[in-house]
N, CA, C and O atoms as CSV, one atom per row, in Angstrom:
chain,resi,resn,atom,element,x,y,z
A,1,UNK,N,N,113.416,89.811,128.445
A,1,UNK,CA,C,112.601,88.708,127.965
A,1,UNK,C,C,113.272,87.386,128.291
A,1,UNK,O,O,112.602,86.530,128.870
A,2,UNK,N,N,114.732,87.109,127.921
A,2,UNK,CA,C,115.708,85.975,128.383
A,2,UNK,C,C,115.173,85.158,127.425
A,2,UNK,O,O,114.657,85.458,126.349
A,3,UNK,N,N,115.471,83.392,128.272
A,3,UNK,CA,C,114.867,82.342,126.976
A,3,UNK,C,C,113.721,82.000,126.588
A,3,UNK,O,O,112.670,82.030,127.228
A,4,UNK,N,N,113.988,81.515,125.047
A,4,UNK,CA,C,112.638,81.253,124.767
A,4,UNK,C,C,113.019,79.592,124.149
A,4,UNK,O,O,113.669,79.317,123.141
A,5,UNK,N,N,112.578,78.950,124.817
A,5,UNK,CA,C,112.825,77.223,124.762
A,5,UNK,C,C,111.920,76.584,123.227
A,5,UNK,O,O,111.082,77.185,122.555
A,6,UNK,N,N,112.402,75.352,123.058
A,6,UNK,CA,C,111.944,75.167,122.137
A,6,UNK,C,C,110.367,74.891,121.786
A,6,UNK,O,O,109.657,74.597,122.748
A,7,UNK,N,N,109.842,74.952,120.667
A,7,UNK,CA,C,108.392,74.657,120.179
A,7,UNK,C,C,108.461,74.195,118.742
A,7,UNK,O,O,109.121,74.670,117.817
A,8,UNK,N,N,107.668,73.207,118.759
A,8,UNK,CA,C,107.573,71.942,117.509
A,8,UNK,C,C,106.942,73.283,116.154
A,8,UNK,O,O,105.957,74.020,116.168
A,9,UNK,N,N,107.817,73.134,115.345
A,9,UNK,CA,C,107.400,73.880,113.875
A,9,UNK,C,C,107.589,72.848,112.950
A,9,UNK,O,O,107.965,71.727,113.293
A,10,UNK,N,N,107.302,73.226,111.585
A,10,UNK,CA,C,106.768,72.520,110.456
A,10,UNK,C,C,108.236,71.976,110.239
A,10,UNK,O,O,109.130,72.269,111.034
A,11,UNK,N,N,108.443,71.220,109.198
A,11,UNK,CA,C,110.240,70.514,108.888
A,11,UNK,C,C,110.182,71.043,107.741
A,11,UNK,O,O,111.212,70.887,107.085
A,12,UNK,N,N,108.944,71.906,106.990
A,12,UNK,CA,C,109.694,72.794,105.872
A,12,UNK,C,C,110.370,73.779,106.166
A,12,UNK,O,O,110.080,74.597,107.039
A,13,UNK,N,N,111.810,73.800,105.115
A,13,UNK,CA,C,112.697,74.734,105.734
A,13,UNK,C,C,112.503,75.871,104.593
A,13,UNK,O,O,113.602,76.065,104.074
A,14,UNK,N,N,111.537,76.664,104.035
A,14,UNK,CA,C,111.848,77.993,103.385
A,14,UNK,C,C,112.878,78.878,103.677
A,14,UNK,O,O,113.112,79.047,104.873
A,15,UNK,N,N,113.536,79.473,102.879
A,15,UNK,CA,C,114.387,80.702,102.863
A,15,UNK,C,C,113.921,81.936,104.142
A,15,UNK,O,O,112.700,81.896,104.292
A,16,UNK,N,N,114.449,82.762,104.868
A,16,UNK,CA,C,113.978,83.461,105.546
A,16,UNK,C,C,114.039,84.829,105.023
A,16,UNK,O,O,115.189,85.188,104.767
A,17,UNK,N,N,112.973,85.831,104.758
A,17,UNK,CA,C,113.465,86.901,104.062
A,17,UNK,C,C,112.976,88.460,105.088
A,17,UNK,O,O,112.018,88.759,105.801
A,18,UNK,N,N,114.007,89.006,104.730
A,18,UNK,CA,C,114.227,89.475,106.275
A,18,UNK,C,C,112.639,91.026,106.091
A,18,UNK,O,O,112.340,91.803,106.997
A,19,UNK,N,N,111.997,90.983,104.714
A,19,UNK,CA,C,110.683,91.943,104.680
A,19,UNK,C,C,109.712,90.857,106.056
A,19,UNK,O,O,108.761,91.349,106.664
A,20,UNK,N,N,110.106,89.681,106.267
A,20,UNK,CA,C,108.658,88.895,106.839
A,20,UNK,C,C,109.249,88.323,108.343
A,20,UNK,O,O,108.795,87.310,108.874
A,21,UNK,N,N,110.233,89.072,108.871
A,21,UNK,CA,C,110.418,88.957,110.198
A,21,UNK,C,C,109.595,89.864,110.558
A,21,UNK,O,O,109.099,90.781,109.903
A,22,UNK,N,N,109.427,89.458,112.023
A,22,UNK,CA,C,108.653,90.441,112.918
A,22,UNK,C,C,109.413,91.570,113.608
A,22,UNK,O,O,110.586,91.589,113.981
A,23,UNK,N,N,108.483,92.487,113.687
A,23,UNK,CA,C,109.674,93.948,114.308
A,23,UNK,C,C,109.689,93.933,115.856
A,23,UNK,O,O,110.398,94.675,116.537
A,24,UNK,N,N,108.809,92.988,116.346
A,24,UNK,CA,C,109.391,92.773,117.666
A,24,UNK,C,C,110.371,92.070,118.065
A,24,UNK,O,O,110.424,90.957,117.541
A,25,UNK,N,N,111.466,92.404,119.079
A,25,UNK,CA,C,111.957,91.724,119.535
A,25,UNK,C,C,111.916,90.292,120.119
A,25,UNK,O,O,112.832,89.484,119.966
A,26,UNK,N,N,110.691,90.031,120.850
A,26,UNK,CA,C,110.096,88.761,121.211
A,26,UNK,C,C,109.869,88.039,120.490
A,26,UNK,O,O,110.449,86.953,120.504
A,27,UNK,N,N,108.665,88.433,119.299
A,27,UNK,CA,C,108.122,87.624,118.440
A,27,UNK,C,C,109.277,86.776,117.618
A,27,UNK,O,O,109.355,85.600,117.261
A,28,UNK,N,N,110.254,88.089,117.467
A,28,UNK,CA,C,111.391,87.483,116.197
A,28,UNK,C,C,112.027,86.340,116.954
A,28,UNK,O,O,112.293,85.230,116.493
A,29,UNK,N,N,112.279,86.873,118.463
A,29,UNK,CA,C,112.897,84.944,119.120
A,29,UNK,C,C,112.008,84.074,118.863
A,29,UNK,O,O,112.480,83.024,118.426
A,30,UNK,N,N,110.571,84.116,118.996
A,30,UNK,CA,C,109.954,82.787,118.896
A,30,UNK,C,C,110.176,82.399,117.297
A,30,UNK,O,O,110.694,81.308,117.061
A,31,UNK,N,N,109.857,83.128,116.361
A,31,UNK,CA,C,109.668,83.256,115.497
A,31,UNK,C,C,111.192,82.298,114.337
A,31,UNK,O,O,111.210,81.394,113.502
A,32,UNK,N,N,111.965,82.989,114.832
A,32,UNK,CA,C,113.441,81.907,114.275
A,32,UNK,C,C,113.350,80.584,114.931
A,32,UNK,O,O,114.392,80.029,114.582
A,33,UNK,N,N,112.781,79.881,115.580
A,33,UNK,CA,C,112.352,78.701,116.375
A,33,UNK,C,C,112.322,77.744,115.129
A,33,UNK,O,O,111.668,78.292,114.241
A,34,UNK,N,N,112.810,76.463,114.722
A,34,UNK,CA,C,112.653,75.917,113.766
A,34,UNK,C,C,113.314,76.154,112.228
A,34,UNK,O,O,113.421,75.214,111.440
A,35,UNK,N,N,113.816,77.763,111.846
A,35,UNK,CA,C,114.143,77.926,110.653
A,35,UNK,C,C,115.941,77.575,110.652
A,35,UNK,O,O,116.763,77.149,111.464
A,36,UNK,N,N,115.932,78.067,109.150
A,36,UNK,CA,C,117.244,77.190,108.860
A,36,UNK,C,C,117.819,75.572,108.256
A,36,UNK,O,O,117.113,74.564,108.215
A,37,UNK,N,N,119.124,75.651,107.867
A,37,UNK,CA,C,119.281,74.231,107.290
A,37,UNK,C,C,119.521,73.284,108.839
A,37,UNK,O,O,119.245,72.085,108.865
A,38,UNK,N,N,119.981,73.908,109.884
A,38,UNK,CA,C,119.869,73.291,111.152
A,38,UNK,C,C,118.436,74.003,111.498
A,38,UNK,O,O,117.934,74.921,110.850
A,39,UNK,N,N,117.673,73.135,113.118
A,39,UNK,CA,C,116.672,73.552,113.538
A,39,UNK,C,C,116.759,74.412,114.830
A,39,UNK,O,O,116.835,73.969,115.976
A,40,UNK,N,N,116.744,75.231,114.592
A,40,UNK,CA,C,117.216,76.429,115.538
A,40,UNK,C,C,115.931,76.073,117.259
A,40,UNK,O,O,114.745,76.346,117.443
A,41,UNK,N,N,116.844,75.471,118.029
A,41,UNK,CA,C,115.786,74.810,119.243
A,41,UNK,C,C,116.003,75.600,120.799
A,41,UNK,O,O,115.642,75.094,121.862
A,42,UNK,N,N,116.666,76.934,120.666
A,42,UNK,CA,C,116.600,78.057,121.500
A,42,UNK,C,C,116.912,78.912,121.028
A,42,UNK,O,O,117.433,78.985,119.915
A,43,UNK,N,N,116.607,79.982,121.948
A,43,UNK,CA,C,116.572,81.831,121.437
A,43,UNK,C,C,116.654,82.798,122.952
A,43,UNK,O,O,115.860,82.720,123.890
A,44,UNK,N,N,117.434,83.382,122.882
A,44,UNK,CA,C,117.074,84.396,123.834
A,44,UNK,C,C,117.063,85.556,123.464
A,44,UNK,O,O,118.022,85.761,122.719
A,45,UNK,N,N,116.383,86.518,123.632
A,45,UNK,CA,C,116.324,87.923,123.078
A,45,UNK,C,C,116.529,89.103,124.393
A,45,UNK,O,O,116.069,89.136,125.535
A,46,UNK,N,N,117.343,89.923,123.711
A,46,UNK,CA,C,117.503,90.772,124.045
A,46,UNK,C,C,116.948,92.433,124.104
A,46,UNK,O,O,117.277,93.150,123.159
A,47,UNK,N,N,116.256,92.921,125.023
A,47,UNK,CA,C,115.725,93.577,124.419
A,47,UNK,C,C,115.706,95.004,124.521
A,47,UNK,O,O,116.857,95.182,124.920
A,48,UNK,N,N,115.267,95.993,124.449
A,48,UNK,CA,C,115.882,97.161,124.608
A,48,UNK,C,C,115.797,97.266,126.062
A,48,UNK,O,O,114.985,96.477,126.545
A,49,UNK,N,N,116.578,98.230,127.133
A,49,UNK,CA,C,117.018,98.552,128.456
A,49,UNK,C,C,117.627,97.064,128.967
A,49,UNK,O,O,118.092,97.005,130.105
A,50,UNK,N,N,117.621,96.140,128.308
A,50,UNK,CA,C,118.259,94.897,129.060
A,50,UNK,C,C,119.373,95.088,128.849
A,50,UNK,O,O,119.983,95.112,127.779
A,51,UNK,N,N,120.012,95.373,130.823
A,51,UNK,CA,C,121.457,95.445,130.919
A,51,UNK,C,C,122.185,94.072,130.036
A,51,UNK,O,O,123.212,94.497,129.507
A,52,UNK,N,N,122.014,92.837,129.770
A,52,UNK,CA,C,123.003,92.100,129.655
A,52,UNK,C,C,123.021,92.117,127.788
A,52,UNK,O,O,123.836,91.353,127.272
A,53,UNK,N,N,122.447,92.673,127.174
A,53,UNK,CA,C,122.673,92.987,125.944
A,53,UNK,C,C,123.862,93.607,125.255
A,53,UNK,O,O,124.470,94.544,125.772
A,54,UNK,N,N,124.111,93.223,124.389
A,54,UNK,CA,C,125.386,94.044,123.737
A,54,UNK,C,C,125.004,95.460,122.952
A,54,UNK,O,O,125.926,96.112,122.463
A,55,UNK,N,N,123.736,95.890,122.846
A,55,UNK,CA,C,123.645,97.258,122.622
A,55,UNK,C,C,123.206,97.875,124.159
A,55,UNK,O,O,122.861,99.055,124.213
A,56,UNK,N,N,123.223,97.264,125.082
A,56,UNK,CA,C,122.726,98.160,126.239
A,56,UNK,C,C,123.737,99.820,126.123
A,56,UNK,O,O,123.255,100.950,126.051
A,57,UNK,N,N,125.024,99.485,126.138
A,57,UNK,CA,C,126.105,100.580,126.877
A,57,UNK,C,C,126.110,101.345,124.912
A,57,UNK,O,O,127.159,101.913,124.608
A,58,UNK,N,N,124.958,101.290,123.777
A,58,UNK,CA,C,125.087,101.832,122.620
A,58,UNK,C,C,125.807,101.333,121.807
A,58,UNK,O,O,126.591,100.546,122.337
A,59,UNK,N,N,125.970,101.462,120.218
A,59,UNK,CA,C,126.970,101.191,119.103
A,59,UNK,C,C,128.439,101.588,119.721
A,59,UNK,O,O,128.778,102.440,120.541
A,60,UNK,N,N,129.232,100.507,118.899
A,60,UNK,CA,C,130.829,100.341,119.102
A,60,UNK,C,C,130.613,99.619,117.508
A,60,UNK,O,O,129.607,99.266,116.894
A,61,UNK,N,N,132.296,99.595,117.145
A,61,UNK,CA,C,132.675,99.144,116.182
A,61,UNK,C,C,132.168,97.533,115.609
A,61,UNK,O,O,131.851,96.884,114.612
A,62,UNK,N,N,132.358,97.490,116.962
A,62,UNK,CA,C,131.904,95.933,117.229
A,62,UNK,C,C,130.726,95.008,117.574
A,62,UNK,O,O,130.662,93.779,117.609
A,63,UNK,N,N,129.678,96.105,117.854
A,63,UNK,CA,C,128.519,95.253,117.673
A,63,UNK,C,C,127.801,96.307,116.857
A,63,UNK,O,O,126.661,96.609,117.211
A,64,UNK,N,N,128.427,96.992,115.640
A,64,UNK,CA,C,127.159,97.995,114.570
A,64,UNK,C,C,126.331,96.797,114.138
A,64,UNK,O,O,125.139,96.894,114.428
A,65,UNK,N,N,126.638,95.877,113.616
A,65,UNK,CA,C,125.591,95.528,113.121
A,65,UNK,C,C,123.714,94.795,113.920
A,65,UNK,O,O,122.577,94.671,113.463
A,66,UNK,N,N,124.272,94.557,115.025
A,66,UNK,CA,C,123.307,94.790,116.246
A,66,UNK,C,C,122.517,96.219,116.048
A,66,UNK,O,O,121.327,96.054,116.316
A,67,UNK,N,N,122.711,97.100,115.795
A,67,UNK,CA,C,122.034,98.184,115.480
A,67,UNK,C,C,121.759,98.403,114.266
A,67,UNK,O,O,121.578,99.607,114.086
A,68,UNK,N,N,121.626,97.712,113.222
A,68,UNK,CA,C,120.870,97.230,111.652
A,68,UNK,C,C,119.522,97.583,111.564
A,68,UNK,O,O,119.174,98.300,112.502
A,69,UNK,N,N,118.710,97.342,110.815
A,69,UNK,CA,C,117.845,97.430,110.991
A,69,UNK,C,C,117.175,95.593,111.400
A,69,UNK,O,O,118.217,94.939,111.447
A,70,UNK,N,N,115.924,94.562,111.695
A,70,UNK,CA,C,115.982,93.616,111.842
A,70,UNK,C,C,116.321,92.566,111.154
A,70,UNK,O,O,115.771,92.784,110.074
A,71,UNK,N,N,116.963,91.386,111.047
A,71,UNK,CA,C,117.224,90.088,110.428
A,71,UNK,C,C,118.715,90.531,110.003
A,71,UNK,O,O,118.745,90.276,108.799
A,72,UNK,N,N,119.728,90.961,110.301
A,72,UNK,CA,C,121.528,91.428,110.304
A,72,UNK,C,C,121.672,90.535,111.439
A,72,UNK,O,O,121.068,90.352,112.496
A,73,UNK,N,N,123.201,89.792,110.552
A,73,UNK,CA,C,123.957,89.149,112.050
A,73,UNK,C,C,125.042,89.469,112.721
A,73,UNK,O,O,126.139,89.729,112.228
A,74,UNK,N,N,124.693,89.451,114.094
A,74,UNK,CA,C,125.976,89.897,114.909
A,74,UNK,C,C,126.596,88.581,115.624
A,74,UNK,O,O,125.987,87.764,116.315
A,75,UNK,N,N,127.808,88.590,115.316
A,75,UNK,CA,C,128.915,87.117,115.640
A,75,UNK,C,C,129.881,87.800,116.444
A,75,UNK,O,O,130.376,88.803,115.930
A,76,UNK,N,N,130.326,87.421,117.799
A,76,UNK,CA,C,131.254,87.596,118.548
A,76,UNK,C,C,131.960,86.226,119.159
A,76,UNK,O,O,131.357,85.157,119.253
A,77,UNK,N,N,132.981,86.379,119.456
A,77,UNK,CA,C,133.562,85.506,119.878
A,77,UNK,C,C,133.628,85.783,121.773
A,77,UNK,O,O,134.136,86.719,122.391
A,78,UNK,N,N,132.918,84.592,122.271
A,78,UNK,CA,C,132.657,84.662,123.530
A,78,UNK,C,C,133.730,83.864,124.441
A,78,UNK,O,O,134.038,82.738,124.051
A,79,UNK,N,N,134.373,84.403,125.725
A,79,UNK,CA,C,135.696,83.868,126.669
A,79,UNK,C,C,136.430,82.797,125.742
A,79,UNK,O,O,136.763,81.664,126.088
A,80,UNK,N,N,136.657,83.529,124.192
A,80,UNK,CA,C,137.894,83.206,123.380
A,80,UNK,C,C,138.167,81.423,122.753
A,80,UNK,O,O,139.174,80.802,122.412
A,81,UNK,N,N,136.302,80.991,122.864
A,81,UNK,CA,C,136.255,79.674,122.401
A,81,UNK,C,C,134.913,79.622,121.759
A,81,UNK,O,O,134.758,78.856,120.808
A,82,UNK,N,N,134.049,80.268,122.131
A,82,UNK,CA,C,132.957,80.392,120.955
A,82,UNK,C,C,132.412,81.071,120.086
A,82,UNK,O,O,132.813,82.108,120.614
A,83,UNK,N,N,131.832,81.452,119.188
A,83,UNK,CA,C,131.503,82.539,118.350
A,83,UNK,C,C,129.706,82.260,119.072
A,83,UNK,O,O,129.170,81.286,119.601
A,84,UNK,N,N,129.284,83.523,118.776
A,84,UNK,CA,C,127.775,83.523,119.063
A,84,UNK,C,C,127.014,84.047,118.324
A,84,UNK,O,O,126.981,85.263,118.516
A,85,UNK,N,N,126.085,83.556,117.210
A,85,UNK,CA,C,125.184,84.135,116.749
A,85,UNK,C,C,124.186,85.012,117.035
A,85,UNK,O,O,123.499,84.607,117.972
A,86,UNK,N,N,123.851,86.029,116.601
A,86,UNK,CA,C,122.528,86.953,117.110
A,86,UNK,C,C,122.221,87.584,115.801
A,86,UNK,O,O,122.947,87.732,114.818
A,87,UNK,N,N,120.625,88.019,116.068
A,87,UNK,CA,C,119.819,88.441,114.698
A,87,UNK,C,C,119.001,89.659,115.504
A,87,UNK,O,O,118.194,89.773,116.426
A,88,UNK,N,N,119.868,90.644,114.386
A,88,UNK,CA,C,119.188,92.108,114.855
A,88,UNK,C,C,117.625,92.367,114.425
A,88,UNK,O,O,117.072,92.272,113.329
A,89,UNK,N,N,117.217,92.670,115.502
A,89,UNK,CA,C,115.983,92.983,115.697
A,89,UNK,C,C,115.506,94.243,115.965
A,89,UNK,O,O,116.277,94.998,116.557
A,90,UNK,N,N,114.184,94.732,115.606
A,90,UNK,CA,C,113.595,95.948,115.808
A,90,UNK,C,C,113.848,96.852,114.455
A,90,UNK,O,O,114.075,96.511,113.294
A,91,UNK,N,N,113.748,97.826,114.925
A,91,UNK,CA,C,113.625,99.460,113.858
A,91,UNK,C,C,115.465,99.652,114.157
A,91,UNK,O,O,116.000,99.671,115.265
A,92,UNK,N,N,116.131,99.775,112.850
A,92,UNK,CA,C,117.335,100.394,113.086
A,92,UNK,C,C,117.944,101.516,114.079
A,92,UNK,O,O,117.557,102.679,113.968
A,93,UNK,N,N,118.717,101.220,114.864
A,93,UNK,CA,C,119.499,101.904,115.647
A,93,UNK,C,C,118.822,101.382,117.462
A,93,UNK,O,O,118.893,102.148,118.424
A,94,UNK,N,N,118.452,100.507,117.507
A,94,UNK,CA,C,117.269,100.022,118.436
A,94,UNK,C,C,118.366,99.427,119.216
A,94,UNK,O,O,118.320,99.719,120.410
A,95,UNK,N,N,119.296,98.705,118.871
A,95,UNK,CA,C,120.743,97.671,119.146
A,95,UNK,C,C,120.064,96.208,120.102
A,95,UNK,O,O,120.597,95.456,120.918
A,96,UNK,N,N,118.794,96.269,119.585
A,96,UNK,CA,C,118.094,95.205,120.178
A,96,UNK,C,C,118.644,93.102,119.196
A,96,UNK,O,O,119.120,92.733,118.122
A,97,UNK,N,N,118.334,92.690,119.997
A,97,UNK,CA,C,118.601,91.361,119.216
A,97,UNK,C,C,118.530,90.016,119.634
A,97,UNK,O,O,118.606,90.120,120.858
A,98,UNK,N,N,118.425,88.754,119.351
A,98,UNK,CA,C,118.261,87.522,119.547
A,98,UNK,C,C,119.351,86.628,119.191
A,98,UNK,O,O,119.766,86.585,118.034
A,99,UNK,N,N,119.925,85.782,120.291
A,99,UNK,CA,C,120.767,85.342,120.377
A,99,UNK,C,C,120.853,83.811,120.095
A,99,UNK,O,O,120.777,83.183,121.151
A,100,UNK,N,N,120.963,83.168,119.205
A,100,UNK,CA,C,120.312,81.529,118.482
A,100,UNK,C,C,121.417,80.895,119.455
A,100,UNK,O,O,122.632,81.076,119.386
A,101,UNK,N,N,120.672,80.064,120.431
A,101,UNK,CA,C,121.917,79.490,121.850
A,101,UNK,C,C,121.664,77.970,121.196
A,101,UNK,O,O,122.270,77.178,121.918
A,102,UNK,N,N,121.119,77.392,120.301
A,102,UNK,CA,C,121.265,75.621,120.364
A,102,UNK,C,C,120.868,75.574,118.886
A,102,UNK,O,O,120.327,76.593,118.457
A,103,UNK,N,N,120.982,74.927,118.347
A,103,UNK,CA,C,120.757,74.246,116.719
A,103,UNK,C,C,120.433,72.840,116.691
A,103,UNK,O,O,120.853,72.177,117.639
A,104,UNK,N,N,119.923,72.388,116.002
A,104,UNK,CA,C,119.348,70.773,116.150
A,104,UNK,C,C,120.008,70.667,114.804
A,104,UNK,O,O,119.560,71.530,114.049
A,105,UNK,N,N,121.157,69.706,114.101
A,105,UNK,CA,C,121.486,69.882,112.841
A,105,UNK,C,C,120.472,68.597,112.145
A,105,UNK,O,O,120.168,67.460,112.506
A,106,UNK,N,N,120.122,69.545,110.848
A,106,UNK,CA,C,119.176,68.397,109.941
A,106,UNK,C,C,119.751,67.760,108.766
A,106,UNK,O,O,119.497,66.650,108.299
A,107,UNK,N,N,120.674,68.764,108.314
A,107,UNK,CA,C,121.683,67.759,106.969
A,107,UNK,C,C,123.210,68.015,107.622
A,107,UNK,O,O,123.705,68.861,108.367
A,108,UNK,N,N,123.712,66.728,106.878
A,108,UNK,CA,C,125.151,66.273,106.748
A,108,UNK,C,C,125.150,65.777,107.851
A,108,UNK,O,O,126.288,66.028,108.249
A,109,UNK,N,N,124.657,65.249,108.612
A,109,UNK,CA,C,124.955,64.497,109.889
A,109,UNK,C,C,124.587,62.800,109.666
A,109,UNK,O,O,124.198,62.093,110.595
A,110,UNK,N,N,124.787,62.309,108.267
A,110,UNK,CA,C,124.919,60.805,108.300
A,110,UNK,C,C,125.905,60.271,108.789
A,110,UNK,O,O,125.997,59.043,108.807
């Protein structure tokens, strides 16, 4: 699927509760678009058979929670300077997921 760029959502920020994510992979990238105390303004998803995924090669210690059932976060630390957010997606054991690549911050930035 790869990126999914940004799209204008409401500036109410409700709680996200993980019964009212979507069980697709896709939908759930568009779908986190806007939520949060920052405004989440990219997504790429990952999706099942996509080689560049971190469940492609199956569960390891290190990305179980990628294989959650949907709305679990998986944080890695990427070439030893960034951490990367992702939100497991699909039916548990799926190791499918969406990767939040930009944030627009809305508080504490006076």
């Amino acid at each position: 699927m790869g990126r999914t760029d940004s799209v204008s959502r409401s500036t109410s920020h409700p709680p996200l509760a993980r019964e009212e994510l979507p069980d697709d992979t896709a939908a759930l990238a568009r779908y986190l678009i806007g939520k949060v105390s920052g405004r989440i303004v990219e997504t790429e998803a990952y999706v099942a058979g996509d080689a560049a995924g971190h469940g492609f090669r199956g569960m390891t210690p290190r990305n179980r929670s990628l294989f959650l059932e949907r709305g679990h976060a998986y944080v890695y630390l990427a070439y030893g300077i960034s951490f990367m957010l992702n939100v497991s997606s699909e039916a548990q054991g799926t190791g499918t997921g969406v990767l939040i690549r930009a944030l627009e911050p809305l508080e504490g930035i006076e």
